[in-house]
N, C-alpha and C positions, 0 to 999 in steps of 0.2 A: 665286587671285589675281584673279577676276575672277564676276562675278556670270552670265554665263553659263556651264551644265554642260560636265562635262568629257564627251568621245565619246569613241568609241573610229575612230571615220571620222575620215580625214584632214581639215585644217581649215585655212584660212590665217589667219586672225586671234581669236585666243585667249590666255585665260590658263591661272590657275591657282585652287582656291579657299585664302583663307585658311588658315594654319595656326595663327596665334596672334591674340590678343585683347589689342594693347597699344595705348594711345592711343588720339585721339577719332575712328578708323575711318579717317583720310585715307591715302591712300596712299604710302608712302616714294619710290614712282617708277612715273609713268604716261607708256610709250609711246604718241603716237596716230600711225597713218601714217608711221611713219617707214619715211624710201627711203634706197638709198645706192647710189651707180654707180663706177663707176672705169669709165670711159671708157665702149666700148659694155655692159660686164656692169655690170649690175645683180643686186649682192650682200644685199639688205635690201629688199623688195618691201613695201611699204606695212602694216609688221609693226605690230601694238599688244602691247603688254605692260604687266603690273599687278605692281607688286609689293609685299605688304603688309607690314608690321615684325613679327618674326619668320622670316619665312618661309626658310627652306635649299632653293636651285633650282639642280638644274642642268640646263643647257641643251649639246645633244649634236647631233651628224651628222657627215656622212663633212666631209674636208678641203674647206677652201674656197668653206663655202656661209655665210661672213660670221657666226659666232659671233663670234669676236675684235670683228669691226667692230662689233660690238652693243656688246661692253663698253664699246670705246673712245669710241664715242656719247655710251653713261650715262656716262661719268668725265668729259666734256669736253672729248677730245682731238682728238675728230673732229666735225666739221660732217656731218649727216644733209641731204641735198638735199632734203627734202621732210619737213613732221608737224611734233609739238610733241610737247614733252618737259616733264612737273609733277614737281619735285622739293618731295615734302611740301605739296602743295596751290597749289607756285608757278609759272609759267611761266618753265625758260631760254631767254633771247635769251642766243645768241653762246656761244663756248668757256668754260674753265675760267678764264681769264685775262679774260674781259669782266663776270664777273659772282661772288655769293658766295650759294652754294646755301646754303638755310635748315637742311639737316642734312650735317655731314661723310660726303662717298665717298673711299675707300681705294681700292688697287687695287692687286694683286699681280701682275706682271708673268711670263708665262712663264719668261723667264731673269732669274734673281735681279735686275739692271739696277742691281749694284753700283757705285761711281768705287773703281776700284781704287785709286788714291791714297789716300784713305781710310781711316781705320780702323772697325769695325764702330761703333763709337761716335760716330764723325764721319757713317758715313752713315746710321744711325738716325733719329739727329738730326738730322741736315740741315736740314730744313723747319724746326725750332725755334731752330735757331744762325742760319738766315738772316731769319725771320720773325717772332720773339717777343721782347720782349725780359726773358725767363727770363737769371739769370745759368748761367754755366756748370755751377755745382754742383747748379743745380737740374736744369738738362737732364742731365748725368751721372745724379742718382737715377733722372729716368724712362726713360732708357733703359738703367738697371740692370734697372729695374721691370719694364721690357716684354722684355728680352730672357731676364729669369727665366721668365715666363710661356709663354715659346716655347721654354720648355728648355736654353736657353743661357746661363747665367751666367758671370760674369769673365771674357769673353770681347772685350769693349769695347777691347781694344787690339790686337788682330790685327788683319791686314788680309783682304780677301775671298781672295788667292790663297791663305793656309793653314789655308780651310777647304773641305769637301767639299761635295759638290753640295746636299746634301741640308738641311746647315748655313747655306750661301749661302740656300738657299730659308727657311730658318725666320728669317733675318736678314730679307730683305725681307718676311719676314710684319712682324717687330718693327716693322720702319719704316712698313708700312702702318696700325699702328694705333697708335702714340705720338701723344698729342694735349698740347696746353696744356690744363693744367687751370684756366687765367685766362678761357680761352673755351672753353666749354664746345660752340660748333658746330662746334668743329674736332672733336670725337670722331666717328669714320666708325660711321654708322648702318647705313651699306650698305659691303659688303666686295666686293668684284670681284676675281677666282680664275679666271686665265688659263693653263690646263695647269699646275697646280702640283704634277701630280705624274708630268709628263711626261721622261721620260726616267730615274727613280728605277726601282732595285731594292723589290721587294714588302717587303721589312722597312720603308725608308725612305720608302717610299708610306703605309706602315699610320701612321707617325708623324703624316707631313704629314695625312695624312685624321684621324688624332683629335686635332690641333692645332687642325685648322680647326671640328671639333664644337666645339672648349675654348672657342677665344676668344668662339664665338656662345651657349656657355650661360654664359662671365662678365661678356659683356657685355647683357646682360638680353635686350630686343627686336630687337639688331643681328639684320638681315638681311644674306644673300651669292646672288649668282650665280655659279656655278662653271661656267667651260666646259672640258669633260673628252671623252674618247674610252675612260679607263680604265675598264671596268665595276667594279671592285673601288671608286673613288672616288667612282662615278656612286652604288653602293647605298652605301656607309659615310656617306656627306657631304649625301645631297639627300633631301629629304621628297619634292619633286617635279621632277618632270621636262619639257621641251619640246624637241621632235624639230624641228631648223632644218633644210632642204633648199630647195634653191634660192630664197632670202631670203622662204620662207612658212614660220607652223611648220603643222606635217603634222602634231602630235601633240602632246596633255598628258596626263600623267596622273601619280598618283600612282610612287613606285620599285616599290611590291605590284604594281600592274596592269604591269607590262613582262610578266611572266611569264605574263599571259595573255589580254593583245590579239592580235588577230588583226589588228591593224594591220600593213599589210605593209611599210611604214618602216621599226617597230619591228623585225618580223620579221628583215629583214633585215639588218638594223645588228648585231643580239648574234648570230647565226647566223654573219655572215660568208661569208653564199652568195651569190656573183658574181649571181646571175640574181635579178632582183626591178625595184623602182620607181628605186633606187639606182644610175646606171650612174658608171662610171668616165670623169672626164675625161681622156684623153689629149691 
């Protein structure tokens, strides 16, 4: 992700190196500096981040050291008090609502973040029934289109409470990547993956983890950040990896090198042993 080498010593501002070779080299998303506080804690300590088109990262640490708040940054939902944020070589000023990034971000929400009102078709679509003006029949096909793609078909008239968790999840995948095909920068280049396979049974993990491979090998160079605590999702889903603890990362490297830095971050995070750099907030 970034033109300095990966270490295996702890490091506050880092990336990652490229994984793929698409486009003319610019980056899909460069953090510089970026801070974030909720009152006295400060959760996001003056972090940078690169992220190139292709690339599958995810990004990991114990509860509470502001992964989510990272996502929520890149998508535009939250104001970073401090740094600058290039979406595809451009500088955001202000949230998601002040401005229109040069390449669509998606963004998969923890809990599915259905309107239960709703039918799965209705909230697919949403963004397209309120923002396009596609007639109805056209928006029915692509979210035919996309909810075949996530394994779901005919399914467009149920509502979120008679489906299961697992289901609920692979519906807000759909809705995260249905785009108008009339504009083409509504298609999310970049995919944001907030525990999406949190709280899933290991069959229904294994699904959501090779769904998430499908959409990035059919949709050519789309890249994703995935914030996970699951080891099983961390190796199926990320080429690479970044260790967040107390708003610095402490660590990159590829999913091969977990297994054998002697980064004591790392160490400690897949071990699971109370004693280390990692202490518990109470």
């Amino acid at each position: 992700m970034t033109d300095v080498p990966m270490t295996d010593v702890p490091m506050t501002d880092d990336g990652l190196a490229p994984t793929a070779n698409c486009g003319d080299g610019t980056p899909l998303l460069e953090l510089r500096g970026i801070t974030k506080s909720f009152g006295e804690n400060r959760v996001i300590d003056h972090l940078d981040l690169v992220v190139q088109p292709g690339e599958a990262i995810a990004v990991i640490g114990p509860s509470g050291t502001g992964k989510s708040t990272i996502l929520r940054i890149i998508a535009g939902l939250l104001p970073a008090d401090e740094g600058e944020i290039y979406v595809a070589g451009q500088r955001r000023i202000g949230l998601i609502e002040d401005t229109t990034d040069p390449i669509g971000i998606g963004m998969v929400f923890q809990q599915a973040a259905l309107f239960d009102s709703l039918t799965v078709e209705e909230n697919v679509g949403f963004l397209l029934y309120q923002h396009s003006n596609l007639s109805h029949r056209e928006i029915h096909g692509l979210v035919e289109e996309v909810l075949e793609m996530v394994g779901l078909p005919g399914i467009g008239d149920r509502y979120p409470a008679e489906l299961s968790g697992g289901m609920r999840k692979r519906v807000s995948f759909a809705r995260a990547i249905v785009s108008n095909p009339n504009n083409p920068k509504d298609r999310p280049a970049l995919l944001l993956y907030d525990e999406p396979t949190a709280g899933l049974d290991p069959i229904a993990s294994t699904v959501i983890e090779d769904l998430i491979r499908d959409i990035q090998r059919s949709r050519g160079c789309s890249s994703y950040i995935i914030v996970t605590h699951q080891e099983s999702t961390i190796r199926r889903t990320a080429d690479h990896v970044i260790f967040l603890h107390r708003g610095k990362i402490q660590w990159s490297g590829s999913v091969a090198a977990i297994d054998d830095t002697p980064n004591p971050f790392i160490r400690q995070f897949f071990s699971g042993n109370v004693e280390g750099p990692i202490q518990l907030v109470h």
